[in-house]
N, CA, C and O atoms as a CHARMM CRD file, in Angstrom:
* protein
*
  232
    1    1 UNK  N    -22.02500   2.87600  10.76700 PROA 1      0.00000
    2    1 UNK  CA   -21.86300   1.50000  10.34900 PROA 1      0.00000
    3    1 UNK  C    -21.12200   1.41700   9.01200 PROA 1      0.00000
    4    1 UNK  O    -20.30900   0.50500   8.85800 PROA 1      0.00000
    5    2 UNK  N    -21.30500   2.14400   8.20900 PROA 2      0.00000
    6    2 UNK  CA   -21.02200   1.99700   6.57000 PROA 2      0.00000
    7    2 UNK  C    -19.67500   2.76500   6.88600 PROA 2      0.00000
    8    2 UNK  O    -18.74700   1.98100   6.68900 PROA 2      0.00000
    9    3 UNK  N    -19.15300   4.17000   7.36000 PROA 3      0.00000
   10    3 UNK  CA   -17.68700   3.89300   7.76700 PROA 3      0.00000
   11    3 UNK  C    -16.81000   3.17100   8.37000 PROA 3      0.00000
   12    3 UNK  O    -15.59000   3.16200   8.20800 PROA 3      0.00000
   13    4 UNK  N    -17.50600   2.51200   9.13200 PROA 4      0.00000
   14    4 UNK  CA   -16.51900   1.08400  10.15600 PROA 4      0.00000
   15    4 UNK  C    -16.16800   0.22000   8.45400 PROA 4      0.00000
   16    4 UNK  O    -15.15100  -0.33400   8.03600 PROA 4      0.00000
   17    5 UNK  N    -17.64000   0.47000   7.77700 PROA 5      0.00000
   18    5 UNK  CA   -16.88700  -0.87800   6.82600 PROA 5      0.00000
   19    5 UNK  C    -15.99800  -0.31900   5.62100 PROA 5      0.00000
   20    5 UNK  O    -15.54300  -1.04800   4.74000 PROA 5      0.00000
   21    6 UNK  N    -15.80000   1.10800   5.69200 PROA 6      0.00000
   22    6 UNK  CA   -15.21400   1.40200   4.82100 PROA 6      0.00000
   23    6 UNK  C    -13.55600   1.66200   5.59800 PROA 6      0.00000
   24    6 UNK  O    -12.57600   1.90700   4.89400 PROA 6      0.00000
   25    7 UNK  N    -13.48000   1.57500   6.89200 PROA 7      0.00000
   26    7 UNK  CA   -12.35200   1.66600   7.26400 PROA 7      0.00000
   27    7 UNK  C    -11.95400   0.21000   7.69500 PROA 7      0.00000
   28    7 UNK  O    -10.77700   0.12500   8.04700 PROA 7      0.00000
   29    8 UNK  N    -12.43100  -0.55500   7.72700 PROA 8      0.00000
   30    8 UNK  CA   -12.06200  -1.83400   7.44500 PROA 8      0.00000
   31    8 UNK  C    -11.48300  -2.62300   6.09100 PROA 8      0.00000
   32    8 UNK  O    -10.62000  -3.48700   5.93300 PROA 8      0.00000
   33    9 UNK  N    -12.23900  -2.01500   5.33500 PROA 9      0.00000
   34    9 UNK  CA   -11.43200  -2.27600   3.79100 PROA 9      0.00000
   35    9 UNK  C    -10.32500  -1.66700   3.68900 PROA 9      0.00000
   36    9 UNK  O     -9.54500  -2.21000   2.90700 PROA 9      0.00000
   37   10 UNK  N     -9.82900  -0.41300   4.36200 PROA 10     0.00000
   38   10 UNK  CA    -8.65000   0.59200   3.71500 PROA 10     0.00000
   39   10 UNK  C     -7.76800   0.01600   4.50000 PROA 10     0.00000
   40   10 UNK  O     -6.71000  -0.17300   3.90100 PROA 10     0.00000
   41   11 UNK  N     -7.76000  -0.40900   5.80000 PROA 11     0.00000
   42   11 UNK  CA    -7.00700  -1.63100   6.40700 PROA 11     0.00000
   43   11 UNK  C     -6.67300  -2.59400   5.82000 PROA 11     0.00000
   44   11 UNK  O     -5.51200  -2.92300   6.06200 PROA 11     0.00000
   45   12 UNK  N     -7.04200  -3.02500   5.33900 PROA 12     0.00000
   46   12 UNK  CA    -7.08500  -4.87800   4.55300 PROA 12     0.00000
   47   12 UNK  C     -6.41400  -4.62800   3.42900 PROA 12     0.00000
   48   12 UNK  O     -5.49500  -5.30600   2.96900 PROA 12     0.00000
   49   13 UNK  N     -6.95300  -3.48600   2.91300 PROA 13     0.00000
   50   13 UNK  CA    -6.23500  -3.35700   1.43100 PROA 13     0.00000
   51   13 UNK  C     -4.43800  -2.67900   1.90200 PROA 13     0.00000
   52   13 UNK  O     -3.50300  -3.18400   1.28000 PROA 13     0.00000
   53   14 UNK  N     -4.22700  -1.97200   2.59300 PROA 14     0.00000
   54   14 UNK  CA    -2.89700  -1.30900   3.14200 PROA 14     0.00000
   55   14 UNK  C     -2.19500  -2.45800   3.64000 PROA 14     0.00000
   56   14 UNK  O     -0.99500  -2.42000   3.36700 PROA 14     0.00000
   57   15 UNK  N     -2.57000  -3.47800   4.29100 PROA 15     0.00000
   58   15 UNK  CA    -1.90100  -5.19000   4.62800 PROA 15     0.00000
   59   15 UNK  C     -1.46100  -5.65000   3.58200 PROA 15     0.00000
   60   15 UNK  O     -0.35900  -6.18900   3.48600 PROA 15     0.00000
   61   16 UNK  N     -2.55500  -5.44200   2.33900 PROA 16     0.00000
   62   16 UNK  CA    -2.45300  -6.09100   1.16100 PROA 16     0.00000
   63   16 UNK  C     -0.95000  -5.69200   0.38600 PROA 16     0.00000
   64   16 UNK  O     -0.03800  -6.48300   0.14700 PROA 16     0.00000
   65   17 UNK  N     -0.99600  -4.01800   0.03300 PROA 17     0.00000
   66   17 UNK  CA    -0.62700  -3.78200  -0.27600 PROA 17     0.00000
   67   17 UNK  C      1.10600  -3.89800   0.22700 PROA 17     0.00000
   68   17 UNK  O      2.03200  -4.03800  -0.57200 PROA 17     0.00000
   69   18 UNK  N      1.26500  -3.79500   1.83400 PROA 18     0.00000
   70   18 UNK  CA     2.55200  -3.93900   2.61800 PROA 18     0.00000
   71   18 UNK  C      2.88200  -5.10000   2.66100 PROA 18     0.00000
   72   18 UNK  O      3.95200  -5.33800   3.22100 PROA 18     0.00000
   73   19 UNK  N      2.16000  -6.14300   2.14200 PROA 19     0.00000
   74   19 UNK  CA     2.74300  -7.54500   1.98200 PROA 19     0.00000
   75   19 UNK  C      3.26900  -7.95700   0.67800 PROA 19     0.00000
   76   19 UNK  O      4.23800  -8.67600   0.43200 PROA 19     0.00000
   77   20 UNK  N      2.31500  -7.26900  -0.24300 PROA 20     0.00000
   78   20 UNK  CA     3.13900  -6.91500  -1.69200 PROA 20     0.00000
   79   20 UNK  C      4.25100  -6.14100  -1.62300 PROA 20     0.00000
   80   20 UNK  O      5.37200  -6.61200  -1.81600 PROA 20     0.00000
   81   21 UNK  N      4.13800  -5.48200  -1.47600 PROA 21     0.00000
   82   21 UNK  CA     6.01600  -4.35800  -1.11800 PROA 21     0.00000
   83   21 UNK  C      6.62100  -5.50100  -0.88700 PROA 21     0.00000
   84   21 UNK  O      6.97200  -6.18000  -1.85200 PROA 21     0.00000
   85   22 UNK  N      6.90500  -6.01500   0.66300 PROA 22     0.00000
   86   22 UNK  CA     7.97900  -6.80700   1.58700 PROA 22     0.00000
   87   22 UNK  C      8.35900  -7.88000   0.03300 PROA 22     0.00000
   88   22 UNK  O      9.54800  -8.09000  -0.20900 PROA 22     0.00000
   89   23 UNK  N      7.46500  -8.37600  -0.74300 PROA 23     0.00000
   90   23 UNK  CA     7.46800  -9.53400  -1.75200 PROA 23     0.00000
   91   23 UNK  C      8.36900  -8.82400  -3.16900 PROA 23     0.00000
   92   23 UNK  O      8.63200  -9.50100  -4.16200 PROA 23     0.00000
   93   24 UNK  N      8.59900  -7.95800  -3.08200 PROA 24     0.00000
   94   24 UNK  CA     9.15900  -7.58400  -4.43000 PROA 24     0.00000
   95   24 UNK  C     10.89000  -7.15600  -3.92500 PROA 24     0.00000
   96   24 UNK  O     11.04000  -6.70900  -2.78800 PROA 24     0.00000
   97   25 UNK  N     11.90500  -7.29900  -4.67700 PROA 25     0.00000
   98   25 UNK  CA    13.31800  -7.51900  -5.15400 PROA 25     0.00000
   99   25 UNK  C     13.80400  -6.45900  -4.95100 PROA 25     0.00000
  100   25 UNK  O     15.02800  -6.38800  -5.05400 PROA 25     0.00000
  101   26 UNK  N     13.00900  -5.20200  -4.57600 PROA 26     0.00000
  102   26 UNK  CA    13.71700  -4.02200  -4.31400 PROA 26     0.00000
  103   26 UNK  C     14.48800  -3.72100  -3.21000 PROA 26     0.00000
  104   26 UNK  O     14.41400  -4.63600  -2.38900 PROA 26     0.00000
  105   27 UNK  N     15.27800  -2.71000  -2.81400 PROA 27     0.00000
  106   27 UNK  CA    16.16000  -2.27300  -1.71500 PROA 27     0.00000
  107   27 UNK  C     14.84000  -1.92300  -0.60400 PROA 27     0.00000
  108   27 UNK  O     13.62700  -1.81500  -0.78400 PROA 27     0.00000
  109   28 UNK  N     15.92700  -1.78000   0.91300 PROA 28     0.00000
  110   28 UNK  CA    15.63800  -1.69200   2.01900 PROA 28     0.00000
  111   28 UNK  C     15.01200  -0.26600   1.99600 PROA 28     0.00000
  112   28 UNK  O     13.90100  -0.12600   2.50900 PROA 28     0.00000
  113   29 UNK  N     15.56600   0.66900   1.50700 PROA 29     0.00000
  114   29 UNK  CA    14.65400   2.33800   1.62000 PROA 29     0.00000
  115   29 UNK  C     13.78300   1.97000   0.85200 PROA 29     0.00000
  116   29 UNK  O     12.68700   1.74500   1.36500 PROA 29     0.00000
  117   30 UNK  N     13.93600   1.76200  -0.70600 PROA 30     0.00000
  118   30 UNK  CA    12.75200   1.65900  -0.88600 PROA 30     0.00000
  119   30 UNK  C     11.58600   1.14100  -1.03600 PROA 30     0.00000
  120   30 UNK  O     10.75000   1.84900  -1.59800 PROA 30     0.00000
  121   31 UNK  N     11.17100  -0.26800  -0.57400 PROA 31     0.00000
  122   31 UNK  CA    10.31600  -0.99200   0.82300 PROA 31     0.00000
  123   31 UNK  C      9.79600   0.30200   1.58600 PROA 31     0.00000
  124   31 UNK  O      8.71800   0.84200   1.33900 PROA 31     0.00000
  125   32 UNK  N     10.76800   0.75800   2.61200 PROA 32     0.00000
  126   32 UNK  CA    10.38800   1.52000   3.69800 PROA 32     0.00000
  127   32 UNK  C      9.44900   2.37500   3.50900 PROA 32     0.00000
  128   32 UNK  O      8.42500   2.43600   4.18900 PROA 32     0.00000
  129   33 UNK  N      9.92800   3.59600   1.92000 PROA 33     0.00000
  130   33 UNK  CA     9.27800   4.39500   1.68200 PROA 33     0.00000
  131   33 UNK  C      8.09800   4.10400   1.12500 PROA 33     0.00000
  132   33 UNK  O      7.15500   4.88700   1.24600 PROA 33     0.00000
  133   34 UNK  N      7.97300   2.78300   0.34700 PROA 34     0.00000
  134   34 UNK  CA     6.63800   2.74300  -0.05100 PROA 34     0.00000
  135   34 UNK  C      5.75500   2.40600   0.93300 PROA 34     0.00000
  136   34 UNK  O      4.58900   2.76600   0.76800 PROA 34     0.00000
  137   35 UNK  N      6.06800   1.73900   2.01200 PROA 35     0.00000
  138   35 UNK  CA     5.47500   1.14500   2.83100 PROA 35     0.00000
  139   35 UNK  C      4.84200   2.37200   3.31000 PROA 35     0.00000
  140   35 UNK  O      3.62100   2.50500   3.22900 PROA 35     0.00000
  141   36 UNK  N      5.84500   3.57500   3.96600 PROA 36     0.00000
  142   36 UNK  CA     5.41000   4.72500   4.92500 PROA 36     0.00000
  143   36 UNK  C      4.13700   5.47900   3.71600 PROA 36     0.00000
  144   36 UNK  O      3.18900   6.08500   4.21400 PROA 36     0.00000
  145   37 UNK  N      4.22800   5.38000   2.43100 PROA 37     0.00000
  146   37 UNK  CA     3.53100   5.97600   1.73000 PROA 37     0.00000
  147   37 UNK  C      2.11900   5.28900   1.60700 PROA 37     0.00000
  148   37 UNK  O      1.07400   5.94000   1.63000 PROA 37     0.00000
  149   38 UNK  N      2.15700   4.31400   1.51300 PROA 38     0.00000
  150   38 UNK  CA     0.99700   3.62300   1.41100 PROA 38     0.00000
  151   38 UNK  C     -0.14800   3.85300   2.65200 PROA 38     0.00000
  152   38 UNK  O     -1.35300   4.09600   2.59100 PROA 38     0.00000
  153   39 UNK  N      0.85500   3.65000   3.90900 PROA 39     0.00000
  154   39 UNK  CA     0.39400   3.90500   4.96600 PROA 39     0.00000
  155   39 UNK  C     -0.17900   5.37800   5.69300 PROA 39     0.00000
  156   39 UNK  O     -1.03100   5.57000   6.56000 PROA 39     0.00000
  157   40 UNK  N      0.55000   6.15000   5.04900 PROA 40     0.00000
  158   40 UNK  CA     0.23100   7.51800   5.96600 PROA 40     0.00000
  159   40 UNK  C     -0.57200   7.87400   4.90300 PROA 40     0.00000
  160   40 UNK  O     -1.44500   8.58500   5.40200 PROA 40     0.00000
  161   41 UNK  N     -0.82400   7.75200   3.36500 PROA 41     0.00000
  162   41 UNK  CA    -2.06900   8.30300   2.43700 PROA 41     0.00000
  163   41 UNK  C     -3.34900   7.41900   2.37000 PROA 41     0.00000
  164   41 UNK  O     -4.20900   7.50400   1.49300 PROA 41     0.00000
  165   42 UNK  N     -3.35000   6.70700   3.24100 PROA 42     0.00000
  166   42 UNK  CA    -4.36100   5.68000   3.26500 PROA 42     0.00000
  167   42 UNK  C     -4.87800   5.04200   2.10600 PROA 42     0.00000
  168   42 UNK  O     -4.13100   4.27700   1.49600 PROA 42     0.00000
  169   43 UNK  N     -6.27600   5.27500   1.62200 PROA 43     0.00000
  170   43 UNK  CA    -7.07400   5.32100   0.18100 PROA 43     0.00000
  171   43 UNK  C     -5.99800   5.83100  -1.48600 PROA 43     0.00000
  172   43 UNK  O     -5.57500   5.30100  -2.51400 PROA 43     0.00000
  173   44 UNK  N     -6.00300   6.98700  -0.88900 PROA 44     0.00000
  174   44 UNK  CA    -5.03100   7.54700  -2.27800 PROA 44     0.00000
  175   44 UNK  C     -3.51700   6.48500  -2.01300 PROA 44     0.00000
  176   44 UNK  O     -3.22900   5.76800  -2.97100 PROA 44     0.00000
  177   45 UNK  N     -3.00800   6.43700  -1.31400 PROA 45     0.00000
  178   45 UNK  CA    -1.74600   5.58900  -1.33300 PROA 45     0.00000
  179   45 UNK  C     -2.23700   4.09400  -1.70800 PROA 45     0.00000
  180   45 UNK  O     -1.95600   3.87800  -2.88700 PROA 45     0.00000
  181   46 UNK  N     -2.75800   3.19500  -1.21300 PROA 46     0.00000
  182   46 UNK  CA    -3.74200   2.26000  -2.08100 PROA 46     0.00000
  183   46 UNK  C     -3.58500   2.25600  -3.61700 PROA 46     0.00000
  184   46 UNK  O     -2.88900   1.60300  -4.39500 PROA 46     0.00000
  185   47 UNK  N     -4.45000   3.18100  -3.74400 PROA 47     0.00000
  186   47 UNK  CA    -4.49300   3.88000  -5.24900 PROA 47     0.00000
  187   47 UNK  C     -3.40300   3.83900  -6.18400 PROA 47     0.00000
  188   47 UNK  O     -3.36200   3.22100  -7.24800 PROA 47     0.00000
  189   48 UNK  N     -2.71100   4.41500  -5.77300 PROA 48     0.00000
  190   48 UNK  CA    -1.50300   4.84600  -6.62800 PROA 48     0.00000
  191   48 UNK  C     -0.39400   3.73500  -6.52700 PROA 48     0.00000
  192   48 UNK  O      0.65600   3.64100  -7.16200 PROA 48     0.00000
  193   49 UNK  N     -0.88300   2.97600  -5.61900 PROA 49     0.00000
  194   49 UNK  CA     0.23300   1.68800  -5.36400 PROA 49     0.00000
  195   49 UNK  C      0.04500   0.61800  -6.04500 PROA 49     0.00000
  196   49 UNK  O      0.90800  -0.16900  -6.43400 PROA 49     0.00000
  197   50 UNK  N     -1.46400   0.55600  -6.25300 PROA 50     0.00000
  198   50 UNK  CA    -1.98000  -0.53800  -7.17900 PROA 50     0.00000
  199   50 UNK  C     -2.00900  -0.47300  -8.49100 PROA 50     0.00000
  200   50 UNK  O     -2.04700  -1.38700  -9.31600 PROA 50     0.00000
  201   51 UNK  N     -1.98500   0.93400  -8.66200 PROA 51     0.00000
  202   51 UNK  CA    -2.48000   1.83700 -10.57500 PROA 51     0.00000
  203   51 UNK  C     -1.08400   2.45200 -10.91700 PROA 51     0.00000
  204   51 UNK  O     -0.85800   3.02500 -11.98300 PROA 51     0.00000
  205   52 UNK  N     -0.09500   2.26900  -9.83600 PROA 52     0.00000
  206   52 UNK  CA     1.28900   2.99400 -10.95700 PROA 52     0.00000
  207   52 UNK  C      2.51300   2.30400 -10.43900 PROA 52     0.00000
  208   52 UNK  O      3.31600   1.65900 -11.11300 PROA 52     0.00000
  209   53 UNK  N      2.56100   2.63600  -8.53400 PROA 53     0.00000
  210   53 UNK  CA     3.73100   1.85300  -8.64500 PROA 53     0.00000
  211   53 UNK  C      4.01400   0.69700  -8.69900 PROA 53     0.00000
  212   53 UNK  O      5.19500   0.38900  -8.86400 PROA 53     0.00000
  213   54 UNK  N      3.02900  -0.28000  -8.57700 PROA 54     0.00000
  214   54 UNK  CA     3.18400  -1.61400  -8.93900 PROA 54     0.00000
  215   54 UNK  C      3.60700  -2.18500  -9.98800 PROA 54     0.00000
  216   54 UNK  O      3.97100  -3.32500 -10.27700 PROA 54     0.00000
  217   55 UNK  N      3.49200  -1.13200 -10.55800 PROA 55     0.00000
  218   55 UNK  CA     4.05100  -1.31100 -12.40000 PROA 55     0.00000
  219   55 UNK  C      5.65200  -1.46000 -12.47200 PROA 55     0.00000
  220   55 UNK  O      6.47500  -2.27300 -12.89200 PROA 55     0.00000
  221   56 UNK  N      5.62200  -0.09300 -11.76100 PROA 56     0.00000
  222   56 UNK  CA     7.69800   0.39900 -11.72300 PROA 56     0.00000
  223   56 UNK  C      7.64700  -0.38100 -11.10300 PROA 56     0.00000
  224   56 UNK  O      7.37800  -1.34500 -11.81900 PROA 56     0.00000
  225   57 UNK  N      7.74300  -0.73700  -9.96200 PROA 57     0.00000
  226   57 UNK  CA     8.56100  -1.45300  -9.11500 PROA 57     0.00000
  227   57 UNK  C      9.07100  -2.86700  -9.51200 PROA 57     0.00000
  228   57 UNK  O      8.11200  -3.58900  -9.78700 PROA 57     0.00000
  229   58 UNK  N      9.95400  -3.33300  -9.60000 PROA 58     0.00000
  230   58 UNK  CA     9.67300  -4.55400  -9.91300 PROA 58     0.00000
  231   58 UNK  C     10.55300  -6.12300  -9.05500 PROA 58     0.00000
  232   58 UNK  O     10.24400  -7.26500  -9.39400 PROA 58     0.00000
């Protein structure tokens, strides 16, 4: 039960996060790549998307 809800959050938050990407001014690769990154590291890609590259990117 408590993993369904923890893989339900890492979902929601990876939407979150791929809807933020599509929203920012950057080029077509790199969208793609953050997107594929976010996505294939699940939790840690999350992470690092919210705590660093959100910063650079702009």
């Amino acid at each position: 039960m408590i993993a369904t809800i923890i893989y339900i959050l890492g979902i929601i938050a990876a939407i979150w996060c791929v809807l933020d990407i599509l929203k920012k001014n950057s080029g077509l690769i790199t969208k793609i790549l953050l997107i594929v990154l976010v996505l294939a590291l699940s939790w840690i890609g999350v992470a690092l998307y919210y705590f660093w590259l959100r910063k650079v990117i702009k």
